[in-house]
gemmi code that builds the backbone of each chain (N, CA, C; Angstrom):
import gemmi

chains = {
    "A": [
        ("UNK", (118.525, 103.867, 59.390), (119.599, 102.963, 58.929), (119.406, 102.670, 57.436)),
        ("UNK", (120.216, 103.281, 56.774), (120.064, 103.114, 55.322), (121.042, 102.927, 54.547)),
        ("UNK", (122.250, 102.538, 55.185), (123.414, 101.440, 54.957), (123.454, 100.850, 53.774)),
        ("UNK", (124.284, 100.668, 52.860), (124.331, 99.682, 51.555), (123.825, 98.035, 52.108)),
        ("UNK", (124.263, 98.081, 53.487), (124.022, 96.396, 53.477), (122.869, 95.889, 54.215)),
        ("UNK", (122.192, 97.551, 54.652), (120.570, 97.267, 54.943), (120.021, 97.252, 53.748)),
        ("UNK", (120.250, 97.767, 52.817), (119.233, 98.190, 51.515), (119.824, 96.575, 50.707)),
        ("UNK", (120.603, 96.313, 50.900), (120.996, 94.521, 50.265), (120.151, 93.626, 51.408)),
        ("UNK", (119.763, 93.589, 52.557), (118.985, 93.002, 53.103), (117.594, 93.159, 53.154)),
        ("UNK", (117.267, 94.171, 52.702), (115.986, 94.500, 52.732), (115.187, 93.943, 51.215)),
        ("UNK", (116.478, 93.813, 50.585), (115.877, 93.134, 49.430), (115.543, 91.905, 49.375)),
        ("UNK", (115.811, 91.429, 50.430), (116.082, 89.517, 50.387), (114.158, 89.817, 51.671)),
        ("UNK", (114.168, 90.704, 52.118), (113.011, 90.408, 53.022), (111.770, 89.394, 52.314)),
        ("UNK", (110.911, 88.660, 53.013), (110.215, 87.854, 52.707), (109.140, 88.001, 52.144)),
        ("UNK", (108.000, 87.510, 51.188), (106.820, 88.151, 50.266), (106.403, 86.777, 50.166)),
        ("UNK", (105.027, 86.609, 51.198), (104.546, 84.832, 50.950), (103.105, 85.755, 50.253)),
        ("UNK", (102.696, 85.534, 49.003), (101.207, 85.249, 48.667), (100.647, 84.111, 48.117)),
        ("UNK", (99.676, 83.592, 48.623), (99.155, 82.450, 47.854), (97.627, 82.296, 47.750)),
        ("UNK", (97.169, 81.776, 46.734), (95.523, 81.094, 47.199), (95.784, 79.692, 47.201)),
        ("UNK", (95.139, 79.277, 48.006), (95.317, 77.717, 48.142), (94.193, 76.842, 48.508)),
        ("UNK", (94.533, 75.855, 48.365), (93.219, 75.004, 48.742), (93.512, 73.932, 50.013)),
        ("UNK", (94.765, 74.115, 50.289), (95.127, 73.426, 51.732), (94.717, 74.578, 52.704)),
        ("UNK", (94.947, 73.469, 53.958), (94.836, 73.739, 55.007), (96.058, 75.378, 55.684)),
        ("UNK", (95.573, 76.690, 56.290), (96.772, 77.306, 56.408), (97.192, 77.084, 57.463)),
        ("UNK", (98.720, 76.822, 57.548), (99.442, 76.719, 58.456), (100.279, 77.585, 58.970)),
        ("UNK", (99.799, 78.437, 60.135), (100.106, 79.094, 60.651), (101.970, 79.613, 61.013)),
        ("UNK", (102.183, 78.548, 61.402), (103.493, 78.258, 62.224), (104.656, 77.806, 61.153)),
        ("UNK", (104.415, 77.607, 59.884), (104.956, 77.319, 58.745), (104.986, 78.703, 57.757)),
        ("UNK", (103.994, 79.672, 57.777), (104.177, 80.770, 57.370), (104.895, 81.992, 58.316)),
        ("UNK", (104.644, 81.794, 59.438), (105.364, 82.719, 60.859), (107.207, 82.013, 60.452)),
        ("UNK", (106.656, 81.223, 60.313), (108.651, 80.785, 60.607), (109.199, 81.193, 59.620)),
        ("UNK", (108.667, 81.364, 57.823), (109.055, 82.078, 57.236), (109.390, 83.659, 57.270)),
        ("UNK", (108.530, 83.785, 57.549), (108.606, 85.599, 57.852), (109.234, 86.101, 58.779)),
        ("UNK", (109.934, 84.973, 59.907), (110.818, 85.478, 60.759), (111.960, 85.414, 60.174)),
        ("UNK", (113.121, 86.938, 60.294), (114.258, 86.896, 60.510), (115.260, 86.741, 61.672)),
        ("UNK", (116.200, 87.142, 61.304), (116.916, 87.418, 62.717), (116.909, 88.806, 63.341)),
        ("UNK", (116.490, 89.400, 62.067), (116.067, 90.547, 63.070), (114.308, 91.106, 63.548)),
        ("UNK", (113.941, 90.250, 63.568), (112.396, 89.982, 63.996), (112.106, 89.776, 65.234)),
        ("UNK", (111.700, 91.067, 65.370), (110.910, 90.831, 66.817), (109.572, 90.736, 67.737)),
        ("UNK", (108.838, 91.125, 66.181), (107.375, 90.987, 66.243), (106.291, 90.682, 65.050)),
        ("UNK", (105.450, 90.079, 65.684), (104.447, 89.911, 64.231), (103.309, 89.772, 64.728)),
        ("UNK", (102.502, 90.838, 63.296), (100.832, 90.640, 63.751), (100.260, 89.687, 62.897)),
        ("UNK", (99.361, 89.060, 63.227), (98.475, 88.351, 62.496), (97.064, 88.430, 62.443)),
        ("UNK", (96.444, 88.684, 61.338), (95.158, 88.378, 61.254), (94.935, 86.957, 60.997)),
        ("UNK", (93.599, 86.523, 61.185), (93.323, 85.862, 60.595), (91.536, 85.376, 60.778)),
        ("UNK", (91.045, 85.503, 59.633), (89.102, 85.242, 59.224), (88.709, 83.832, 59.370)),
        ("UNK", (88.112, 83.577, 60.129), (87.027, 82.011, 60.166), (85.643, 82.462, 59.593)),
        ("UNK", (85.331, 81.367, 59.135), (83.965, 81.175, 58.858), (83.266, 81.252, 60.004)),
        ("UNK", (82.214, 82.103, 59.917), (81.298, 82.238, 61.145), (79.908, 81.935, 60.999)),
        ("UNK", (80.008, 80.565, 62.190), (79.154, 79.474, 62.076), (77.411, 80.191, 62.324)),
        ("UNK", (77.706, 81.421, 63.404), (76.419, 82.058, 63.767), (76.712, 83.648, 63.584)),
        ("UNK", (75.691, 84.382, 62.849), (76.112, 85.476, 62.608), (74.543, 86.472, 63.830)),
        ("UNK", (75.128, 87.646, 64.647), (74.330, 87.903, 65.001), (74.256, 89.430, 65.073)),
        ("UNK", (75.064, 89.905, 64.055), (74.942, 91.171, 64.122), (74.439, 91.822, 62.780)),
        ("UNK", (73.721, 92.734, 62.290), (72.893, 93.145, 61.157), (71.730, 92.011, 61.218)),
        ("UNK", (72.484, 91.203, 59.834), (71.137, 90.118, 59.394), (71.386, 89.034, 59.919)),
        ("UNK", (70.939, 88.598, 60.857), (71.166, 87.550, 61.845), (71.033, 86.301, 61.636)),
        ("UNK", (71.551, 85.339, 61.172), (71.325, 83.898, 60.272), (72.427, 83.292, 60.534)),
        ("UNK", (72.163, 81.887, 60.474), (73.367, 80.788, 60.361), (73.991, 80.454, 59.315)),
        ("UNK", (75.259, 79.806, 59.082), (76.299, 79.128, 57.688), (76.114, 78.129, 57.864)),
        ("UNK", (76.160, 77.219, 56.501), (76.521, 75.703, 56.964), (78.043, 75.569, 56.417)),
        ("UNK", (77.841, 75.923, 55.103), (79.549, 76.677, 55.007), (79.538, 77.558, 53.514)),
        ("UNK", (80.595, 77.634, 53.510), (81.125, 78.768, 52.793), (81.879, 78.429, 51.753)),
        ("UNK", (81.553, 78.692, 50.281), (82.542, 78.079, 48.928), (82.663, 79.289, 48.811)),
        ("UNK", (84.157, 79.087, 48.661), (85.058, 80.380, 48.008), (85.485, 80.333, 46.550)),
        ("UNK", (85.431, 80.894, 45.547), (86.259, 80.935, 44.278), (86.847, 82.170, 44.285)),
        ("UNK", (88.109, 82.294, 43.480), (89.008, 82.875, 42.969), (89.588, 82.910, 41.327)),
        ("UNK", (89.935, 84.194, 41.064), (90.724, 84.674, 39.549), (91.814, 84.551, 40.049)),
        ("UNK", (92.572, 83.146, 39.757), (93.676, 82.848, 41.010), (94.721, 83.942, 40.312)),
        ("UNK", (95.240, 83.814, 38.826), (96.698, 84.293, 38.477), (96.452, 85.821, 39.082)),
        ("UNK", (95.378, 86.523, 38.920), (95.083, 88.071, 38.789), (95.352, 87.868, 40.805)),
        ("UNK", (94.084, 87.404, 40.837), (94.261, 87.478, 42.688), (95.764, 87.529, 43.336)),
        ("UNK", (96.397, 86.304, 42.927), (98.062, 86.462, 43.561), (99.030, 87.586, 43.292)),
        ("UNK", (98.778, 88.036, 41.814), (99.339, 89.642, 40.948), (98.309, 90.658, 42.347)),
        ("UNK", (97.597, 90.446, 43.018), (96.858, 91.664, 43.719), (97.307, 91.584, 45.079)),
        ("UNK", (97.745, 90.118, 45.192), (98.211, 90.339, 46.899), (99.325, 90.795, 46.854)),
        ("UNK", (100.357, 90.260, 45.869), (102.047, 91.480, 45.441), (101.215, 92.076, 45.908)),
        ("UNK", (100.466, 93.242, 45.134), (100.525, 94.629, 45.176), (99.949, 95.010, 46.335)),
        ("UNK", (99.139, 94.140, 47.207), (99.140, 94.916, 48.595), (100.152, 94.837, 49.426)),
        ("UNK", (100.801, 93.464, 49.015), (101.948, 93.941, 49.836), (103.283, 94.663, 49.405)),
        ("UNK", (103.620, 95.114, 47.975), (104.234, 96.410, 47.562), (103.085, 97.766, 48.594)),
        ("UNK", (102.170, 97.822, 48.722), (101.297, 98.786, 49.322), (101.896, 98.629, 50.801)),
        ("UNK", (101.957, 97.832, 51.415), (102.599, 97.754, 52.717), (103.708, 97.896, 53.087)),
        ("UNK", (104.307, 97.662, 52.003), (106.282, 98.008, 52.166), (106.281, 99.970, 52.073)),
        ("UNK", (105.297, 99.943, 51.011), (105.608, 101.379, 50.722), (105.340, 102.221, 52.244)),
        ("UNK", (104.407, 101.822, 52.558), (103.693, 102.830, 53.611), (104.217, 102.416, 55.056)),
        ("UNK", (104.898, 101.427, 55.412), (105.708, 100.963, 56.641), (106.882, 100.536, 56.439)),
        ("UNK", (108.174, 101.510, 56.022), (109.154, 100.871, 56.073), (109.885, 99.848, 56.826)),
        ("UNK", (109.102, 99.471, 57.668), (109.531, 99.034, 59.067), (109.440, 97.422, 58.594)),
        ("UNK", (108.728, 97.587, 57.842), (107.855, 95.559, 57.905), (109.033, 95.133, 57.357)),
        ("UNK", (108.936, 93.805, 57.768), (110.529, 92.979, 57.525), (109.556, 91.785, 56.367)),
        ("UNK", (108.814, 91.045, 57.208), (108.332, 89.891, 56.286), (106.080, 89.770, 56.343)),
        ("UNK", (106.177, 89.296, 55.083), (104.760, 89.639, 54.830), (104.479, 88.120, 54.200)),
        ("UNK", (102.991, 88.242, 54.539), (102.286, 86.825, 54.239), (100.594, 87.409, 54.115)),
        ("UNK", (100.137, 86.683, 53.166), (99.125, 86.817, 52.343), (98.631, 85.333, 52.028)),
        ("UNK", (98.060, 84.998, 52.715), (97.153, 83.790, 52.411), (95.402, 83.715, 51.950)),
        ("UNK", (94.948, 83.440, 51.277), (93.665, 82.775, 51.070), (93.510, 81.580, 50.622)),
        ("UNK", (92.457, 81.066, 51.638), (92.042, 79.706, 51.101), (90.803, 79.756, 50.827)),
        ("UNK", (90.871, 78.808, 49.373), (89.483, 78.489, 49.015), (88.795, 77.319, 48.953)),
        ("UNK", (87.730, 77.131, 47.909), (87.004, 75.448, 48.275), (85.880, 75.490, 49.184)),
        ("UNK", (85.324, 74.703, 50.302), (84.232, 74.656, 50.459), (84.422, 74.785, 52.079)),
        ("UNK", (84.187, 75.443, 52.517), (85.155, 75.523, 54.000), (83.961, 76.280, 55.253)),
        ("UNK", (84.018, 75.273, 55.977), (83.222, 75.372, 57.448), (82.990, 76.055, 58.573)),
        ("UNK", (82.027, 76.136, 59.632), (82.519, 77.080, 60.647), (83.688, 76.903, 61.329)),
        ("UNK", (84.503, 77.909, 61.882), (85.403, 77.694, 62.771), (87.281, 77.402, 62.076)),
        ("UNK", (86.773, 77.623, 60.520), (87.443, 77.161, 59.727), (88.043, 78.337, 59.184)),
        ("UNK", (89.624, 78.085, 59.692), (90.707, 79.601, 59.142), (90.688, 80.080, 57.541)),
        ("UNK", (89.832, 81.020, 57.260), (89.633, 81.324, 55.445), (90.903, 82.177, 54.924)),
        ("UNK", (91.712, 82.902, 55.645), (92.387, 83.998, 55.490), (93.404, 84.277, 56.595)),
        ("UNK", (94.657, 84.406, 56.156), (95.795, 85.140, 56.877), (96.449, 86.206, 56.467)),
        ("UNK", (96.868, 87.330, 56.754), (97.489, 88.510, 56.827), (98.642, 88.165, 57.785)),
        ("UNK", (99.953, 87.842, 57.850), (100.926, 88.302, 58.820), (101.711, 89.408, 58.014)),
        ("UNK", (102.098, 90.089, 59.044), (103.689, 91.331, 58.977), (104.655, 91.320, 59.832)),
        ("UNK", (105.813, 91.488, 59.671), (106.423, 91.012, 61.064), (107.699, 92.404, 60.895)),
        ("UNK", (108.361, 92.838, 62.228), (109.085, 93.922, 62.317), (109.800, 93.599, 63.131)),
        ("UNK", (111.027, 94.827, 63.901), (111.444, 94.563, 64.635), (110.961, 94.318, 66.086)),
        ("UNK", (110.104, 95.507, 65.988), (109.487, 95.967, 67.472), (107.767, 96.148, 67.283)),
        ("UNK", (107.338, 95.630, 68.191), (105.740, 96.273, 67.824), (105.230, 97.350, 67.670)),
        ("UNK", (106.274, 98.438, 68.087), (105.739, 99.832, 67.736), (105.911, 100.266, 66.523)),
        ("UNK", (105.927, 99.766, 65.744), (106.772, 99.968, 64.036), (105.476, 100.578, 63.152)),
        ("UNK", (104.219, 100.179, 63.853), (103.471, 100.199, 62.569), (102.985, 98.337, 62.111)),
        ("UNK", (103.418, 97.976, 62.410), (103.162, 96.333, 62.354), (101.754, 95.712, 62.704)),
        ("UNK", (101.043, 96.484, 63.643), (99.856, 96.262, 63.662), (98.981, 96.856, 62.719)),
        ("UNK", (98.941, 97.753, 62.322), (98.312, 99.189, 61.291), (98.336, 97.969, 59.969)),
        ("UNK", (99.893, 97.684, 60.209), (99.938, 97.229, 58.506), (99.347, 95.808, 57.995)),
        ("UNK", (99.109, 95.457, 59.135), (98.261, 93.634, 58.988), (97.082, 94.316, 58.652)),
        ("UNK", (96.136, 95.197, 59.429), (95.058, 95.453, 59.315), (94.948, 96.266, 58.221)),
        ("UNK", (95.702, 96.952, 57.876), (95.402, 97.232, 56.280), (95.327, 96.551, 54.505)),
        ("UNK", (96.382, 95.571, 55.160), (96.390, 93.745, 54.361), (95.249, 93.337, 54.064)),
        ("UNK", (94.288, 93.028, 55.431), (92.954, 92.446, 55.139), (92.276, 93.791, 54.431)),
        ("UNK", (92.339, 94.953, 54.776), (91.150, 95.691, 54.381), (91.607, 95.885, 52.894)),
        ("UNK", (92.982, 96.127, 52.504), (92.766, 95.694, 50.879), (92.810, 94.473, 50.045)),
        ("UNK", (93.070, 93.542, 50.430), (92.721, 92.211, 50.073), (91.370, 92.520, 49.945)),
        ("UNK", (90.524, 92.519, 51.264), (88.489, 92.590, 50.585), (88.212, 93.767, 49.688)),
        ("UNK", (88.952, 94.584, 49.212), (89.070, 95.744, 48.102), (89.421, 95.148, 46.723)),
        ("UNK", (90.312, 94.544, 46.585), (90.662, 94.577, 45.458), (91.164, 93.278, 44.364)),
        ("UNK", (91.467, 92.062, 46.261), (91.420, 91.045, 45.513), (90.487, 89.936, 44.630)),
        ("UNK", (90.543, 89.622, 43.867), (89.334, 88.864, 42.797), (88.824, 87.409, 43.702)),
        ("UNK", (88.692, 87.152, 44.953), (87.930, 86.000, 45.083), (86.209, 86.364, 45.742)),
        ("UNK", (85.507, 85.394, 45.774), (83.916, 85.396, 45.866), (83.763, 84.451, 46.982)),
        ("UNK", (82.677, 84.439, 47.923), (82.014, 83.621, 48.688), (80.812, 83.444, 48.169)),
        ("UNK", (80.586, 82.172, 48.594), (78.678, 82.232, 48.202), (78.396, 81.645, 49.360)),
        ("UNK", (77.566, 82.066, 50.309), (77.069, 81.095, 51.364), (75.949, 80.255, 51.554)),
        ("UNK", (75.993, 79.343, 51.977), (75.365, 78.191, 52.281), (74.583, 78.439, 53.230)),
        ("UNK", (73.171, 78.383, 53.753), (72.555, 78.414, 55.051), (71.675, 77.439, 55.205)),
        ("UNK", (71.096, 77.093, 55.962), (69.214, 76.103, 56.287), (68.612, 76.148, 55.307)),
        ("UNK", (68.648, 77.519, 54.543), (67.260, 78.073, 53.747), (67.927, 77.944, 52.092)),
        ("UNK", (69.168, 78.039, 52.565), (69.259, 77.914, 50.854), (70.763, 78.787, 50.388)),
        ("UNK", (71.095, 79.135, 49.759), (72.523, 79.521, 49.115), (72.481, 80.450, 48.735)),
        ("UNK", (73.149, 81.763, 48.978), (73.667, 82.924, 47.843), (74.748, 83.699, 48.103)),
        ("UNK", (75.385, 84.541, 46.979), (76.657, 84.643, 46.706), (76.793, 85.870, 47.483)),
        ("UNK", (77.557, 86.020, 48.475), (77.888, 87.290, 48.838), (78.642, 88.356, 47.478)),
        ("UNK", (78.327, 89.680, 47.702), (79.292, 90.595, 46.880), (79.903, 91.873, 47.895)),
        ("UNK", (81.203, 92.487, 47.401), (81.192, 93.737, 48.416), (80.676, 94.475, 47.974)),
        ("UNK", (81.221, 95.924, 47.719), (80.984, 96.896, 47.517), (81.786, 97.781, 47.027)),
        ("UNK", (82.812, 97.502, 47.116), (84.029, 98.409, 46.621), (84.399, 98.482, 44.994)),
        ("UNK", (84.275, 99.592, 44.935), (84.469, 99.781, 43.070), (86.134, 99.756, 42.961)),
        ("UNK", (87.209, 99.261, 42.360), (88.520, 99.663, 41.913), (88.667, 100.688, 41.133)),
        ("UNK", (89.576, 101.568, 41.586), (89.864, 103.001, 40.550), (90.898, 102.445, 39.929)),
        ("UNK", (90.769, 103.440, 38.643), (92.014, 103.052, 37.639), (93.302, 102.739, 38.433)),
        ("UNK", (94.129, 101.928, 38.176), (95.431, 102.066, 38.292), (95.854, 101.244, 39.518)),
        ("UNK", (94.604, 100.227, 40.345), (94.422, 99.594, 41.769), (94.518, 98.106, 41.455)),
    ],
    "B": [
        ("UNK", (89.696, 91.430, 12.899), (89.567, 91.192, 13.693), (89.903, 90.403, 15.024)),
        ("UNK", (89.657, 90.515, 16.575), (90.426, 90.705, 17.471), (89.977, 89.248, 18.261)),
        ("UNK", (90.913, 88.049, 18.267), (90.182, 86.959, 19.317), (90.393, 87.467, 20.919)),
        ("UNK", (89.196, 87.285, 21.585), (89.488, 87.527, 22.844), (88.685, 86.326, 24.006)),
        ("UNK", (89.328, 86.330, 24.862), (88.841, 85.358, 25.886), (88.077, 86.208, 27.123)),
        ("UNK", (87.051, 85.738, 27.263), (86.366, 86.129, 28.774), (86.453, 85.634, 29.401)),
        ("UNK", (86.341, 85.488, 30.855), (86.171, 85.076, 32.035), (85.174, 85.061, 32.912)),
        ("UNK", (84.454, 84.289, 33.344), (83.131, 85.169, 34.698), (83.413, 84.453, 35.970)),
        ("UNK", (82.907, 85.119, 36.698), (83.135, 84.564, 37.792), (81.603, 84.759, 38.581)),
        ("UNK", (81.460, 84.125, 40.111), (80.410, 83.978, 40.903), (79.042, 84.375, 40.035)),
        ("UNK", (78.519, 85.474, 40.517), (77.151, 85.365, 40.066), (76.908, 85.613, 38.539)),
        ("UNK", (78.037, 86.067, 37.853), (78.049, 86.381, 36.490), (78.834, 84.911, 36.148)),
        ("UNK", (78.978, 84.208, 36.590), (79.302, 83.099, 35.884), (77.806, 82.248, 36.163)),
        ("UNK", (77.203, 82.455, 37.119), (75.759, 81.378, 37.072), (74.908, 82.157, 36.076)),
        ("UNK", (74.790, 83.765, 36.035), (74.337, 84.304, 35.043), (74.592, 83.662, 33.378)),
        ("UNK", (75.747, 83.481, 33.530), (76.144, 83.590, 31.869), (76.010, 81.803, 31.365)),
        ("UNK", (76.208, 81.031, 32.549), (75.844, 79.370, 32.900), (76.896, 78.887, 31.961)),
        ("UNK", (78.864, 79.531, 32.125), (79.703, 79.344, 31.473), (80.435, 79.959, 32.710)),
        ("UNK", (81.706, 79.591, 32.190), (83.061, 80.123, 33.295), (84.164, 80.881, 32.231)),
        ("UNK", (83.713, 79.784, 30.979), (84.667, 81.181, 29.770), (84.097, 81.148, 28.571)),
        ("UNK", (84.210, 81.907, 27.965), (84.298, 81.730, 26.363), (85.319, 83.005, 25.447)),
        ("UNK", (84.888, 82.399, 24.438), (86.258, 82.761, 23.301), (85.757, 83.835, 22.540)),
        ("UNK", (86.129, 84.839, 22.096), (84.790, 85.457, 21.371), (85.611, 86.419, 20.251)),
        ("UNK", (85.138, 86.821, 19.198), (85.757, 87.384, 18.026), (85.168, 88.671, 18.110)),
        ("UNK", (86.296, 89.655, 18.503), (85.223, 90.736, 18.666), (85.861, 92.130, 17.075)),
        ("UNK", (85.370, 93.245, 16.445), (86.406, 93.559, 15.990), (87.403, 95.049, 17.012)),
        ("UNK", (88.701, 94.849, 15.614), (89.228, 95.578, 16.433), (89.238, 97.124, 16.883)),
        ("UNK", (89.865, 97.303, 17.891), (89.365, 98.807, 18.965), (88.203, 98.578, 19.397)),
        ("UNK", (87.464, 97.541, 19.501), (86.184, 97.916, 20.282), (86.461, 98.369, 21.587)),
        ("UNK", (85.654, 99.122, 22.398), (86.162, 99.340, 23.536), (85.498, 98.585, 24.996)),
        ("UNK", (85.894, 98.740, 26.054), (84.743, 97.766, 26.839), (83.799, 98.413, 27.318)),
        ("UNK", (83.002, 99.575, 27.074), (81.148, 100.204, 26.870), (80.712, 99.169, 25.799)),
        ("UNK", (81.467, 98.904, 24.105), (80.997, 98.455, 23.285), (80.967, 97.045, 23.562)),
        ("UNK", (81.725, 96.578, 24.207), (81.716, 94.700, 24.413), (80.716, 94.592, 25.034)),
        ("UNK", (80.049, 95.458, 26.612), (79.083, 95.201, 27.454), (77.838, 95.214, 26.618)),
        ("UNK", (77.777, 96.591, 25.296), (75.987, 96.120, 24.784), (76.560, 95.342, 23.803)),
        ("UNK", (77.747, 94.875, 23.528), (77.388, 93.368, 22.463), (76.779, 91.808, 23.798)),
        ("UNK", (77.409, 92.413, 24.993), (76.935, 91.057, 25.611), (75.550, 91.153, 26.260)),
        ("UNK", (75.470, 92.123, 26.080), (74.062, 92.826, 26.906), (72.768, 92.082, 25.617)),
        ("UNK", (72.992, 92.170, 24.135), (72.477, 92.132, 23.626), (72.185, 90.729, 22.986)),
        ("UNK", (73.341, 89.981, 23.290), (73.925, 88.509, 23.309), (73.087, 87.615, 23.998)),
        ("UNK", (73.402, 88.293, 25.156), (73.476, 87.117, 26.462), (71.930, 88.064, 27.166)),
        ("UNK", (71.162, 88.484, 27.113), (69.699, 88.970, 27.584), (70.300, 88.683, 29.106)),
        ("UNK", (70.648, 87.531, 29.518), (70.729, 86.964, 31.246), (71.746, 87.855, 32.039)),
        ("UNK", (72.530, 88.414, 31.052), (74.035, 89.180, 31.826), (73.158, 90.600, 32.089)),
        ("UNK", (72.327, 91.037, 30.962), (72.201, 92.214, 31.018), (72.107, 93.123, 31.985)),
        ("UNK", (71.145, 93.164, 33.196), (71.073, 93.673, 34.764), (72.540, 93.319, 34.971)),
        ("UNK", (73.526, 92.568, 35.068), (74.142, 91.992, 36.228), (75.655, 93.348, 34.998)),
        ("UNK", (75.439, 93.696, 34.281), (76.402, 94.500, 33.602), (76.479, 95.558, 34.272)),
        ("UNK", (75.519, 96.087, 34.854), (75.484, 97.629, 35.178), (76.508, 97.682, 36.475)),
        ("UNK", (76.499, 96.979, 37.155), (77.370, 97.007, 38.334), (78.275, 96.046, 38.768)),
        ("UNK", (79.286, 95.922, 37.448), (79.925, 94.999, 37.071), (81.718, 95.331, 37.125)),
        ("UNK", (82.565, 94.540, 37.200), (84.145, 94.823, 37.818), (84.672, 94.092, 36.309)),
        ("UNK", (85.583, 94.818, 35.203), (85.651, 94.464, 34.711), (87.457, 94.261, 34.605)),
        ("UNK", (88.145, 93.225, 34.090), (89.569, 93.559, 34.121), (90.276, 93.028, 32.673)),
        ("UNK", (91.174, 93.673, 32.141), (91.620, 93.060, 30.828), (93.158, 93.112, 31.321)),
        ("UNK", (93.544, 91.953, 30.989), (94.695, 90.970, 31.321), (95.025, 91.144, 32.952)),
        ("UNK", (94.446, 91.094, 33.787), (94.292, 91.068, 35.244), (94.585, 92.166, 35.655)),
        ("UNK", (93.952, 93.505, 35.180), (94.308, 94.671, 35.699), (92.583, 95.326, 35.729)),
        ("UNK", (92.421, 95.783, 36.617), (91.145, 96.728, 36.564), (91.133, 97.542, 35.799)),
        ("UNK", (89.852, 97.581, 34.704), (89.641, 98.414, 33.464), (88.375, 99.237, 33.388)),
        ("UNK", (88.427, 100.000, 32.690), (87.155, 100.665, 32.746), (86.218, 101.320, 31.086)),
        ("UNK", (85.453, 101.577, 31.185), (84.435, 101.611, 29.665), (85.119, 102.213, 28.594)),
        ("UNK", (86.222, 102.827, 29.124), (86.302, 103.630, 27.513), (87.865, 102.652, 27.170)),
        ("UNK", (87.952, 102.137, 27.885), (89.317, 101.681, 27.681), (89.072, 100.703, 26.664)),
        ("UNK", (90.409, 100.376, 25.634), (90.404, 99.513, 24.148), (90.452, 98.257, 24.122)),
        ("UNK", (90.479, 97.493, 23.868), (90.428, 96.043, 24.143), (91.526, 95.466, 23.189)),
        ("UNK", (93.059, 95.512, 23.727), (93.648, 94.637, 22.923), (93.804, 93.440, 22.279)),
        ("UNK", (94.713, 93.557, 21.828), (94.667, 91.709, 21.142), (94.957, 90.748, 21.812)),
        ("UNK", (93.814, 89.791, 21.328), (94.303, 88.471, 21.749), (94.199, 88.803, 23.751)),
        ("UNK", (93.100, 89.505, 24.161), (93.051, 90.450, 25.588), (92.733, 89.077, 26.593)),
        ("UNK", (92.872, 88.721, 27.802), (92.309, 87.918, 28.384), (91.267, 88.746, 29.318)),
        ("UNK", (89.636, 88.713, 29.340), (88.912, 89.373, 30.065), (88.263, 89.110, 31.148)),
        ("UNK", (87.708, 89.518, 32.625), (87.371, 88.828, 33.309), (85.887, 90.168, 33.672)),
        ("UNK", (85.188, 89.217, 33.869), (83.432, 90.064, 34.032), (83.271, 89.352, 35.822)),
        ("UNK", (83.130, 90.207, 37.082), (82.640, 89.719, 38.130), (82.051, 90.699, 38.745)),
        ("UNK", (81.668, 90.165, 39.877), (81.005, 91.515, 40.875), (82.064, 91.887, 41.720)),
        ("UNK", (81.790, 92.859, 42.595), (82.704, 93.548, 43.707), (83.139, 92.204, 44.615)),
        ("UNK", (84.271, 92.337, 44.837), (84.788, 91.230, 45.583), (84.687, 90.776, 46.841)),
        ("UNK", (84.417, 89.965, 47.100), (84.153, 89.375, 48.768), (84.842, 88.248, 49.416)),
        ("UNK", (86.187, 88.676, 49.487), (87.154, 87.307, 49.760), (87.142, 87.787, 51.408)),
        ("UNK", (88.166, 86.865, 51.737), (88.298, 87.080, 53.630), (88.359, 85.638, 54.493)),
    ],
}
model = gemmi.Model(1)
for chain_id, residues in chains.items():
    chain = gemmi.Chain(chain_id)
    for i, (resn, *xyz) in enumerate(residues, 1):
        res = gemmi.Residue()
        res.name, res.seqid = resn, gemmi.SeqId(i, " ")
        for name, pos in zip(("N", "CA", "C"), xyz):
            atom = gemmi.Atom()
            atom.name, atom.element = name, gemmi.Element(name[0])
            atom.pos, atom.b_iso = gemmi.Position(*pos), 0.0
            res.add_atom(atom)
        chain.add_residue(res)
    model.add_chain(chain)
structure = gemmi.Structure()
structure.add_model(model)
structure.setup_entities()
């Protein structure tokens, strides 16, 4: 369907990115990203994890996040220009991070996509949200434990032009 | 010559024990040449340069690239948001 008045609707489709320091609200970003022609949506979404027991096995007490906020929000656009490109299907997209000093059990991150149908690709494309968000967007954790504090880093180098 | 602003972030900001500064660099330097002026500057950054994410005006950049005017720069490690 590639209609003049799909390609005029497809332009109005929805693009939430933010870093924030509130609380995310789930049901306030879903209601955005629903249209009327929406019939499904995936969501991720990352907590702080209070007990870690897989690799290096240790506890959080919590977790301070910082962010290169203007650059970071210019990077979630572009993952989600990256998600439009590669799933024509996605209707509405949401990109959340929160930062500040934030606890176990405590929502750090949302990815929604939403489509018509769940077979669209709608799942693929949330989970590719988070995996380039931890690629390319500019925020940091440092964690907090019993023993004492240090800054997580990833690993991922950016190639020109990312 | 070229005013430019840096940025650091997480461990290169406890490294550098600043979040910005202003710095006069001249012009065309490129960013290989900014890292041994800060390398040579700042002794504390030096290790933390080698495996370092660098971006000029919020775009990912790399060593040979020029450092425009008036550039806004940001020095961090590989990113770990989520």
């Amino acid at each position: 369907m590639t209609s003049p008045l799909r390609n005029l609707y497809k332009m109005n489709f929805p693009t939430i990115y933010s870093i924030t320091e509130s609380e995310i609200d789930l049901n306030d970003l879903l209601e955005k990203i629903t249209l009327s022609s929406t019939g499904a949506a995936a969501i991720f979404t990352g907590m702080v994890r209070g007990v870690t027991s897989r690799d290096n096995p240790h506890e959080t007490v919590y977790l301070e996040y910082e962010s290169y906020i203007p650059m970071a929000e210019a990077k979630m656009k572009q993952v989600a220009e990256e998600i439009r490109e590669k799933w024509k299907s996605i209707e509405g997209i949401a990109i959340v991070q929160r930062i500040g000093k934030l606890y176990p059990k405590t929502p750090t991150v949302l990815i929604a996509c939403t489509a018509a149908h769940r077979d669209t690709g709608v799942f693929e494309a949330a989970r590719y949200g988070i995996d380039r968000l931890k690629e390319i967007v500019p925020v940091w954790k440092k964690e907090v434990g019993p023993n004492g504090e240090e800054w997580i880093e990833g690993d991922y180098i950016p190639k020109a032009g990312e | 010559m070229n005013k430019i602003k840096i940025l650091f972030f997480a461990t290169i900001k406890d490294k550098a024990g600043t979040k910005s500064m202003d710095l006069d660099i001249p012009s065309e330097m490129t960013i290989q040449q900014l890292k041994e002026k800060l390398a040579t500057e700042y002794p504390n950054l030096k290790d933390s340069l080698k495996a370092i994410l660098i971006t000029i005006n919020r775009e990912y950049a790399f060593d040979d690239a020029v450092i425009p005017l008036n550039a806004e720069i940001a020095l961090f490690p590989p990113v770990s948001g989520g």
